[in-house]
MIVEX-811657 format. One line per field, with one value per atom (N, C-alpha, C): residue number from 1; atom name; x, y, z. Coordinates in steps of 0.1 Angstrom, whole numbers, plus 5000, padded with zeros to 4 digits. Example, Ala and Ser with C-alpha at 12.3 -4.5 7.8 and 13.67 -1.06 7.14 Angstrom:
BEGIN
num <- c(1;1;1;2;2;2)
atomo <- c(N;CA;C;N;CA;C)
c1 <- c(5132;5123;5132;5128;5137;5129)
c2 <- c(4943;4955;4967;4978;4989;5000)
c3 <- c(5078;5078;5078;5071;5071;5079)
***
This chain:
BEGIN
num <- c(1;1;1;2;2;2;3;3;3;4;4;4;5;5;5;6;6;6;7;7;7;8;8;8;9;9;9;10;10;10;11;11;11;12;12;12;13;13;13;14;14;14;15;15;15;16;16;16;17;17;17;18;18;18;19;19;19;20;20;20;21;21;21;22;22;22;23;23;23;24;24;24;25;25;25;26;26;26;27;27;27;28;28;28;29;29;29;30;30;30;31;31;31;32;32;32;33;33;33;34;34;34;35;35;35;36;36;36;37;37;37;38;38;38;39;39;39;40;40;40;41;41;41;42;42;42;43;43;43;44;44;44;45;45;45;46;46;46;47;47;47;48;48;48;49;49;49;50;50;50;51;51;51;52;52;52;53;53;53;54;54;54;55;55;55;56;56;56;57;57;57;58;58;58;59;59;59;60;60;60;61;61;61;62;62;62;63;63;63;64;64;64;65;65;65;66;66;66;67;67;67;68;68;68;69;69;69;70;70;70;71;71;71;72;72;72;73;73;73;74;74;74;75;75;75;76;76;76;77;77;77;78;78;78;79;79;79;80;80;80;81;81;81;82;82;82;83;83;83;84;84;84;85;85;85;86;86;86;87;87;87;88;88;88;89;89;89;90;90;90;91;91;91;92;92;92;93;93;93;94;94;94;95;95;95;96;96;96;97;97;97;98;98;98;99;99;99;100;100;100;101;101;101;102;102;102;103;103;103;104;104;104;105;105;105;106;106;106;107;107;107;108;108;108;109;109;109;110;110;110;111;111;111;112;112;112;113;113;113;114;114;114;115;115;115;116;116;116;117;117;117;118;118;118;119;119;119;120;120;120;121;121;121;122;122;122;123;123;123;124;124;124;125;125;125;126;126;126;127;127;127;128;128;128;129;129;129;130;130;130;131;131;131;132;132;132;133;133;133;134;134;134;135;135;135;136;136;136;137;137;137;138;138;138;139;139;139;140;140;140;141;141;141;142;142;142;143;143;143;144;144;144;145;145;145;146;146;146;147;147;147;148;148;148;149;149;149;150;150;150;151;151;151;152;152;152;153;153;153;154;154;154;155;155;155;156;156;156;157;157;157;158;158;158;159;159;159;160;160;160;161;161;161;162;162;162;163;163;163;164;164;164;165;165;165;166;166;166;167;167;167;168;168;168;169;169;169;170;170;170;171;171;171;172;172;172;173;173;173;174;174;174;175;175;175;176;176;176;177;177;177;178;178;178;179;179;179;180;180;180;181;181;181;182;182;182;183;183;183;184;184;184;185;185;185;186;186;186;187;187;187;188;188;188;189;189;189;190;190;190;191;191;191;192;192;192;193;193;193;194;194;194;195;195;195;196;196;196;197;197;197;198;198;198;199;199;199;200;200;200;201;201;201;202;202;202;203;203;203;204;204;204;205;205;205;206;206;206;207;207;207;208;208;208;209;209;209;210;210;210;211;211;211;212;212;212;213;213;213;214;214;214;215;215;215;216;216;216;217;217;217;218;218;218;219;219;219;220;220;220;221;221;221;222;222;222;223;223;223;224;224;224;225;225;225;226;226;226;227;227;227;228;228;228;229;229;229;230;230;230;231;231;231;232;232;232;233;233;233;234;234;234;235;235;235;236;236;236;237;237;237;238;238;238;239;239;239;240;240;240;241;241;241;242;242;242;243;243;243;244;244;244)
atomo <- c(N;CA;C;N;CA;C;N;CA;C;N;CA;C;N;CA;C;N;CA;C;N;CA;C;N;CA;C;N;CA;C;N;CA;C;N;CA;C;N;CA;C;N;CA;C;N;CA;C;N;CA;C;N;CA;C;N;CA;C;N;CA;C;N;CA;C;N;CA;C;N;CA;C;N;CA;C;N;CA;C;N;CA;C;N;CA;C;N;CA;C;N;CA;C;N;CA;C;N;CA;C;N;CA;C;N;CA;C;N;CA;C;N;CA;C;N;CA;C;N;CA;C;N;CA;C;N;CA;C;N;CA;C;N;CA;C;N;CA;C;N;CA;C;N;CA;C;N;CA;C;N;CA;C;N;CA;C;N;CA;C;N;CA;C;N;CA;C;N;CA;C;N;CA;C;N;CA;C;N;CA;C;N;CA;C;N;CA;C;N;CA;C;N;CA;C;N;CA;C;N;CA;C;N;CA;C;N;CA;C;N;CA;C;N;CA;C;N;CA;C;N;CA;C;N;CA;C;N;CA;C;N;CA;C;N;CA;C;N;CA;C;N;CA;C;N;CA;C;N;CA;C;N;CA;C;N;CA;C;N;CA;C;N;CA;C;N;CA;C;N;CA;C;N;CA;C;N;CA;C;N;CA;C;N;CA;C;N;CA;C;N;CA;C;N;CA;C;N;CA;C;N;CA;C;N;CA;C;N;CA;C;N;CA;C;N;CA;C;N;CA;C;N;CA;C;N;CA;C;N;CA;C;N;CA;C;N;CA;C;N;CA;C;N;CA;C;N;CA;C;N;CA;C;N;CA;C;N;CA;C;N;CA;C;N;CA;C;N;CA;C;N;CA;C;N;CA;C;N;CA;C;N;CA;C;N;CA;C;N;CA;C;N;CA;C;N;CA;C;N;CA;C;N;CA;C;N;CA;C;N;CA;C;N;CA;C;N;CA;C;N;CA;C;N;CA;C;N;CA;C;N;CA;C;N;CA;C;N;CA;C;N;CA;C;N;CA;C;N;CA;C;N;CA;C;N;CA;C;N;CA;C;N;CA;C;N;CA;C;N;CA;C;N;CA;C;N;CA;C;N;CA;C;N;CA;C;N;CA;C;N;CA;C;N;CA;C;N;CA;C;N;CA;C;N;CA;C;N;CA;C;N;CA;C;N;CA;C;N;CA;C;N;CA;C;N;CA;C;N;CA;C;N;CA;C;N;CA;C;N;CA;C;N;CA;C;N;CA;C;N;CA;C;N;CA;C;N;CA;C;N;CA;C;N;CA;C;N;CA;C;N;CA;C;N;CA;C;N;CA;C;N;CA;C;N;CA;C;N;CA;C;N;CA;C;N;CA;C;N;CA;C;N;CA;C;N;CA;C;N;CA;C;N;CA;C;N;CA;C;N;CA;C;N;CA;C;N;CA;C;N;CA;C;N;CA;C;N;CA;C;N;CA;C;N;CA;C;N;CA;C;N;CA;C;N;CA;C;N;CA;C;N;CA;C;N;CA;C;N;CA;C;N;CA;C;N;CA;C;N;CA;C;N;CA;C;N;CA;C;N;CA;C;N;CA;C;N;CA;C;N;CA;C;N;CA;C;N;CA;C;N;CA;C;N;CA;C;N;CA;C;N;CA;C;N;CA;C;N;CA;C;N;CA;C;N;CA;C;N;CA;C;N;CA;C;N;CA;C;N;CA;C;N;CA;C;N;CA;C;N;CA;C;N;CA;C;N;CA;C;N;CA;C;N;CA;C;N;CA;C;N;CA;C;N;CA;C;N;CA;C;N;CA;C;N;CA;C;N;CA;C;N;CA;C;N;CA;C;N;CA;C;N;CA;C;N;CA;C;N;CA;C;N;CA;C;N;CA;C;N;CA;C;N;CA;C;N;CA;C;N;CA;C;N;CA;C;N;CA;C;N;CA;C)
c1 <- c(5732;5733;5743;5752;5766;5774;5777;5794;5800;5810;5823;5832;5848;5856;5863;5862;5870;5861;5850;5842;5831;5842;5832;5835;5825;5830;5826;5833;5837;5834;5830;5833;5825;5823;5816;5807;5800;5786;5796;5808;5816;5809;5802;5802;5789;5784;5771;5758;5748;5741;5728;5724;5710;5701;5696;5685;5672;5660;5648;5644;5654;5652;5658;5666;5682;5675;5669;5665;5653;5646;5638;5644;5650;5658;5671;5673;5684;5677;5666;5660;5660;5649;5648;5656;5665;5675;5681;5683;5689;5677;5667;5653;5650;5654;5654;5665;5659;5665;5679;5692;5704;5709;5698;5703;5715;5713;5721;5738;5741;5753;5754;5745;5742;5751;5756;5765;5782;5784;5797;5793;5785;5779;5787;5790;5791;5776;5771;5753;5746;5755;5747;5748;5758;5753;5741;5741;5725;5717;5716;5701;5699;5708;5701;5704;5706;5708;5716;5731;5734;5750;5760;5775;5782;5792;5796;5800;5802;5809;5792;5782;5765;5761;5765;5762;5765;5778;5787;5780;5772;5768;5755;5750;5737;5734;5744;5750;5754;5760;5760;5749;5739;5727;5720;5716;5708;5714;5726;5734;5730;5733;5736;5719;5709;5700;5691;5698;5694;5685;5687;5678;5680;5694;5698;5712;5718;5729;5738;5752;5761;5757;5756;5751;5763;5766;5773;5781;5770;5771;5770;5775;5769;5762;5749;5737;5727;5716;5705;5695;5681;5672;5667;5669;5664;5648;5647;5627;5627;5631;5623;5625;5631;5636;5624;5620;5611;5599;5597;5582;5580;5591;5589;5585;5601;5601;5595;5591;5587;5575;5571;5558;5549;5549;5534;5541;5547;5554;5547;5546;5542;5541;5555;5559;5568;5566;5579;5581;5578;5580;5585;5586;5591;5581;5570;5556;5554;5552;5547;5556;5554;5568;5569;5561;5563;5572;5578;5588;5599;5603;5612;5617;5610;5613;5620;5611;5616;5635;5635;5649;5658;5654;5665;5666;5659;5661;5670;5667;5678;5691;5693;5708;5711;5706;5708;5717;5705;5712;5725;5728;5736;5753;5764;5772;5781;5782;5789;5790;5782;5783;5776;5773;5769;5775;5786;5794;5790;5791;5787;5774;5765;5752;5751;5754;5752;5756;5769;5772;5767;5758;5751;5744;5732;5722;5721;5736;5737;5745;5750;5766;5772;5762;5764;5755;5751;5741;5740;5745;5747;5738;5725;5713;5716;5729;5735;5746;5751;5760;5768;5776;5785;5790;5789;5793;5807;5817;5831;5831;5824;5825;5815;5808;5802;5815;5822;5832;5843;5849;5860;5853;5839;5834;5835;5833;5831;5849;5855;5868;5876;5873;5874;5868;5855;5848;5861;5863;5871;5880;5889;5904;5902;5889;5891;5886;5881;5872;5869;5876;5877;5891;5896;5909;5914;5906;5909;5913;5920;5926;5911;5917;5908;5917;5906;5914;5904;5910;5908;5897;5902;5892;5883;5879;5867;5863;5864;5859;5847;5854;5851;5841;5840;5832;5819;5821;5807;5801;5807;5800;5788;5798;5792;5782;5781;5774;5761;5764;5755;5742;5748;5740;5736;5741;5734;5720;5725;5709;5699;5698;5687;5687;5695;5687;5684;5677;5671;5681;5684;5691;5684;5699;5696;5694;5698;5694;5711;5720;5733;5733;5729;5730;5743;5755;5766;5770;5761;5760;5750;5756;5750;5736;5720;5714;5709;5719;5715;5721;5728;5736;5728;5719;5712;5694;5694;5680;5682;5668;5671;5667;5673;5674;5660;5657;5640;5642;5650;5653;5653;5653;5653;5639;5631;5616;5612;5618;5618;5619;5631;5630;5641;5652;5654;5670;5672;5685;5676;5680;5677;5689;5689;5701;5693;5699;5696;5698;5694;5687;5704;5711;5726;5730;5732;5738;5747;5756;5765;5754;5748;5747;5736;5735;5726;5724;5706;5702;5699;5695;5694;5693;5677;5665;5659;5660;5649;5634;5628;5613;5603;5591;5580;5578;5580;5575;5561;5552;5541;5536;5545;5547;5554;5556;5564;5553;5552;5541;5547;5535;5538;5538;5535;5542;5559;5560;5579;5586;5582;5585;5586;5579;5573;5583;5583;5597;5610;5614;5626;5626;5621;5620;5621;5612;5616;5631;5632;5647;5656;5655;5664;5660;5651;5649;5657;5655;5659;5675;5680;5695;5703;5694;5696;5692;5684;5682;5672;5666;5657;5639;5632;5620;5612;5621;5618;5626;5622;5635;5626;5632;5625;5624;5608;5611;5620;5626;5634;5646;5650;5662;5660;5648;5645;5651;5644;5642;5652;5663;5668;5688;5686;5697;5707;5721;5731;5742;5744;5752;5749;5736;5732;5726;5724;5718;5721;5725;5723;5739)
c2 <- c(9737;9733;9741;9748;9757;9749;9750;9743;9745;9740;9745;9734;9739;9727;9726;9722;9719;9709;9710;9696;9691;9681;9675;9659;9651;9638;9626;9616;9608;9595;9586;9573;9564;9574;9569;9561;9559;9548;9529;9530;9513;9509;9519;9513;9505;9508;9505;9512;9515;9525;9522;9535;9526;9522;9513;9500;9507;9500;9500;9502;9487;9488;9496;9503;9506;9516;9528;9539;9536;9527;9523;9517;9505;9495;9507;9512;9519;9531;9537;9544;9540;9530;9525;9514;9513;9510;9520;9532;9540;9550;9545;9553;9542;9535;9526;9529;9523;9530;9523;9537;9531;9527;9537;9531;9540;9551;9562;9554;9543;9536;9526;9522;9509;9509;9516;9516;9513;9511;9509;9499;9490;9479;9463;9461;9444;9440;9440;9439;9443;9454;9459;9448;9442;9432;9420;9422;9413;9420;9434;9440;9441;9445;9455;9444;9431;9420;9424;9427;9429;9431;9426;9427;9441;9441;9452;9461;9458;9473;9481;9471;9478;9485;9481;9486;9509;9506;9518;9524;9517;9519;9526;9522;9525;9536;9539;9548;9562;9562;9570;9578;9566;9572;9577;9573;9575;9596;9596;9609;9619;9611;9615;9626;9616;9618;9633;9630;9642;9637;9621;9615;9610;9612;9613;9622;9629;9630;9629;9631;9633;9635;9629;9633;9628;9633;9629;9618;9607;9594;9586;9590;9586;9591;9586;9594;9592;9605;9605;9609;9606;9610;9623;9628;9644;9647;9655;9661;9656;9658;9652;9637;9631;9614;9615;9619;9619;9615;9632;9631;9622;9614;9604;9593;9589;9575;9568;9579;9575;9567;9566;9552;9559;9578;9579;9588;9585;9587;9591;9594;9601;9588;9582;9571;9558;9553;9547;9538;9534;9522;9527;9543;9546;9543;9542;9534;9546;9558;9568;9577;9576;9584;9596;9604;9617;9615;9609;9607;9603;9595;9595;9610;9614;9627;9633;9639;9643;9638;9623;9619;9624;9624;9629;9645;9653;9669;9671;9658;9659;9654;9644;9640;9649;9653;9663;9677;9681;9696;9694;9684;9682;9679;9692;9693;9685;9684;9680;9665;9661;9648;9639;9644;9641;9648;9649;9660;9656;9639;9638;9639;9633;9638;9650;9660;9672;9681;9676;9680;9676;9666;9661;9668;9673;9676;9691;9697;9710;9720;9709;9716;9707;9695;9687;9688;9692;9700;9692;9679;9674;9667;9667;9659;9644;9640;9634;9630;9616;9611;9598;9596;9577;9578;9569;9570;9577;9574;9575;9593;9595;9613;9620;9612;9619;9616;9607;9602;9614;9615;9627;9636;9642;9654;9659;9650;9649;9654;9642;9643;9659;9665;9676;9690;9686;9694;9694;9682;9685;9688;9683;9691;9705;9713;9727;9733;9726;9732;9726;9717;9711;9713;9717;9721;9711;9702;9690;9679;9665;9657;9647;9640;9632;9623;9610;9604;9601;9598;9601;9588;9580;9565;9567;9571;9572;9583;9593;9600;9595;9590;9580;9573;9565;9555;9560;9573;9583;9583;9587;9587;9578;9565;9555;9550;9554;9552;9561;9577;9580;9576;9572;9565;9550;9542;9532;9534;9543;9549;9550;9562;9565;9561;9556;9547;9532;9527;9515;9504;9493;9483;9473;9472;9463;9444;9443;9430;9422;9430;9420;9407;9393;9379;9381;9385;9382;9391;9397;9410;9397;9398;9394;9399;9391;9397;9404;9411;9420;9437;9430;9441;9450;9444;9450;9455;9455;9453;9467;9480;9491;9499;9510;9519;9527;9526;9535;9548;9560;9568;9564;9551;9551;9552;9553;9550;9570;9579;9590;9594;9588;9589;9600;9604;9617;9614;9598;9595;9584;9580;9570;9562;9548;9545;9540;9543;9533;9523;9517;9502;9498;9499;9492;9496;9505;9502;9516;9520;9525;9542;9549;9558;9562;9573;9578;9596;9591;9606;9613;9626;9634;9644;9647;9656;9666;9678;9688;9683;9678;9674;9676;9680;9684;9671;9671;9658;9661;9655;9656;9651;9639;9628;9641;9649;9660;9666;9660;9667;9681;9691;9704;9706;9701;9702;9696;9687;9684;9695;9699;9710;9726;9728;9738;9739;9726;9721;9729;9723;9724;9740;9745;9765;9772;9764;9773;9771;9758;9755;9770;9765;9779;9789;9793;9807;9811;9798;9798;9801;9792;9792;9807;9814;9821;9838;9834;9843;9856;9846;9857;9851;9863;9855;9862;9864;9858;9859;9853;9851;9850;9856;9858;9841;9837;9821;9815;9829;9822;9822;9830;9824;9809;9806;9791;9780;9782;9774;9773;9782;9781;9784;9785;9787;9778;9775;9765;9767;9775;9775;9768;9762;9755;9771;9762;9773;9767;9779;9785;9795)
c3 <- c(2615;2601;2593;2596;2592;2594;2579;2578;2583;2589;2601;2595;2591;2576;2590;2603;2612;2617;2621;2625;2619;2610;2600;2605;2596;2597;2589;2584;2576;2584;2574;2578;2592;2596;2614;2615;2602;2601;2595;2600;2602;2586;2573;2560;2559;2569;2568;2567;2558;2552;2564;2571;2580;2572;2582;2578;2588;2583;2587;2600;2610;2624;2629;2629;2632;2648;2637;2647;2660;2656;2667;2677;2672;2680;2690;2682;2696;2702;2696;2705;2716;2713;2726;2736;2730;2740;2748;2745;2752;2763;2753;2764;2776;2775;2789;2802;2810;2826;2825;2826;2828;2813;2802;2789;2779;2786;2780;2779;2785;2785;2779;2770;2765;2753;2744;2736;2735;2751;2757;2767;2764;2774;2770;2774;2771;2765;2767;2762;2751;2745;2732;2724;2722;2707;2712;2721;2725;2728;2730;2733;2717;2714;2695;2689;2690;2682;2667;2670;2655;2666;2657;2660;2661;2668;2671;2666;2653;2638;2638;2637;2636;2645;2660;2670;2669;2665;2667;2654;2642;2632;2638;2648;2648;2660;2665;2679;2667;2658;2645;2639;2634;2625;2635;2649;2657;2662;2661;2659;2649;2637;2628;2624;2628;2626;2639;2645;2659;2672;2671;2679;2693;2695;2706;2708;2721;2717;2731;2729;2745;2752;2768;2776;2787;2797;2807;2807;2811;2814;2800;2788;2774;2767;2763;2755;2759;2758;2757;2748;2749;2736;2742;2728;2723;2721;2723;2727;2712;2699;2688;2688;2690;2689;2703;2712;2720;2714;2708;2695;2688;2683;2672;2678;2681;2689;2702;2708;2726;2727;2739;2741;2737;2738;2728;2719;2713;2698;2689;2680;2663;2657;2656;2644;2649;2663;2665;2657;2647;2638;2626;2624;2613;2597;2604;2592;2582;2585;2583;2572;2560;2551;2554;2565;2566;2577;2585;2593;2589;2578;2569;2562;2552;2554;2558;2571;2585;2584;2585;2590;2580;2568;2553;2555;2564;2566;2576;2587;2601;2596;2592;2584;2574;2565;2555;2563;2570;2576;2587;2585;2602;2596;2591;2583;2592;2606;2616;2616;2614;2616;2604;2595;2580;2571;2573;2566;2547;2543;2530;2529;2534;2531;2529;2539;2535;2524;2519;2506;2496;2495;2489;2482;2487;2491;2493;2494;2494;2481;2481;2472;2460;2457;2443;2437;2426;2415;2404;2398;2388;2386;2376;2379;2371;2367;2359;2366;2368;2375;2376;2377;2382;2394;2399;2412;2414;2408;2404;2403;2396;2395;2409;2419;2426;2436;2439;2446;2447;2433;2429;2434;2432;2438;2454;2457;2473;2476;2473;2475;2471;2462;2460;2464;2474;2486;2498;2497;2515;2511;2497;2496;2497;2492;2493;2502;2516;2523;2538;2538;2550;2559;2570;2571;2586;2589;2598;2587;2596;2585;2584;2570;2565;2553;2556;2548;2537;2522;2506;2510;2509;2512;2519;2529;2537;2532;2531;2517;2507;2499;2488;2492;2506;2509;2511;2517;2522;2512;2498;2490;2483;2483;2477;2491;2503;2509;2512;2506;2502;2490;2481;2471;2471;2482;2486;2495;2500;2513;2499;2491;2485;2475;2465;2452;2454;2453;2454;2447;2452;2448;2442;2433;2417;2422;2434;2435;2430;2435;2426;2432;2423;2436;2441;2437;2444;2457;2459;2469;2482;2493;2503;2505;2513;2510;2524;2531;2540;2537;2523;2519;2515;2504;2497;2501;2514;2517;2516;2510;2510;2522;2523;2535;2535;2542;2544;2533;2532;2525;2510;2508;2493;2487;2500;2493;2488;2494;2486;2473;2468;2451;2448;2458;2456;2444;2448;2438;2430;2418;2409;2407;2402;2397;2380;2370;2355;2358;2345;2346;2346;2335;2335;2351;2358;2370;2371;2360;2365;2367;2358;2357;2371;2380;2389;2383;2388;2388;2399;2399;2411;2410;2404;2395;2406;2403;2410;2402;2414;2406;2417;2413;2422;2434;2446;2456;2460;2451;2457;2470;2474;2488;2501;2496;2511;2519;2525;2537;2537;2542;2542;2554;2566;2578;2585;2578;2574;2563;2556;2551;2554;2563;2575;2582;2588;2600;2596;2583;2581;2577;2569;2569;2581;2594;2608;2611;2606;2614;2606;2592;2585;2588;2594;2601;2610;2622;2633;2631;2618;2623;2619;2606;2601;2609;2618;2630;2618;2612;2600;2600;2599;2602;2585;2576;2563;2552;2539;2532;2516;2508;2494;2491;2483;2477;2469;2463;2450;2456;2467;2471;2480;2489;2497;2486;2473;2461;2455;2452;2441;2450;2460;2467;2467;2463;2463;2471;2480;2492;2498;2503;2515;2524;2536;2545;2559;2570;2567;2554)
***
């Protein structure tokens, strides 16, 4: 979960925000025999039933998330994507909001390959916002801090793709409607959008909905990464560097 401004990354989710099935459906594609290759298959757009920009979309979140990763021959699933998603799984259906959670701590901490989310969530403080000024913000994280190339546009898109994940959609009819189906993460509450549309929030507010063992999770991890086995509360709580 350490920033590193040399391997970050932009754009890799093909502009599409994950959906509901996304993480089960390629779990278990790749947890099947001979599946670690299914992403480079002639076959994926008919196992995961979804066209080929989604496929590479869903080879992404399934990453992005820590639920599978590189493996030799392609990819395989990780002892937590194990825990969750396997035949005797926790949640394979993703039913359970405390697994959700869970997936907004694994995307969140993961600078490498969620490089906007994690800025998000680490290093944007504005509980007051437009899409447009969280956009320029972002954009002005990697001009000063990122030192691999990147392009302004995909940038930009992360952004507005971050705010499509977690504030709930206004229903635009002219918006296709697979566009707007929302992303599991928006059932958290952690962005709002106003009623007019333009304005978003993104409030330090008590989650009574946080399980305290997904919350647990994520403090060992910052232990772990931090190689510390304690840390005053008010810095856990009130810390804006990110961690570690």
């Amino acid at each position: 979960m350490k920033f590193n401004p040399i391997k970050v990354a932009f754009g890799r989710h093909e502009t599409f925000a994950l959906r509901y099935s996304w993480l089960t459906k390629g779990y278990q594609a790749v947890s099947k025999p001979k599946g670690n290759s299914i992403f480079s298959s002639d076959e994926a757009t008919v196992v995961l039933g979804v066209g080929k920009n989604m496929v590479n979309a869903i080879r992404y979140w399934l990453q992005a998330a820590q639920l599978i990763a590189p493996a030799q021959s392609g990819f395989e699933t990780t002892p937590l994507g194990d825990k969750i998603f396997g035949k005797k799984g926790f949640d394979p259906y993703l039913e359970d909001e405390a697994t959700i959670w869970l997936v907004h701590w694994l995307i969140a901490s993961n600078p490498e390959l969620a490089t906007g989310w994690y800025w998000f969530f680490n290093k944007f403080h504005k509980p007051e916002f437009t899409s447009q000024e969280a956009a320029s913000a972002l954009l002005e994280f990697a001009k000063q801090n990122i030192q691999s190339k990147f392009s302004a546009t995909t940038v930009k898109q992360d952004s507005a793709i971050v705010l499509r994940m977690y504030a709930r959609s206004k229903g635009n009819t002219r918006t296709p409607i697979e566009e707007v189906l929302d992303s599991p993460l928006s059932l958290l509450g952690l962005i709002t959008q106003a009623p007019g549309g333009r304005t978003y929030y993104s409030r330090a507010l008590e989650r009574d909905a946080l399980p305290i063992g997904i919350f647990g999770f994520a403090i060992a991890q910052v232990f772990e990464a931090m190689h510390i086995s304690e840390l005053p509360i008010e810095d856990l709580m009130y810390a804006k560097g990110g961690y570690p």
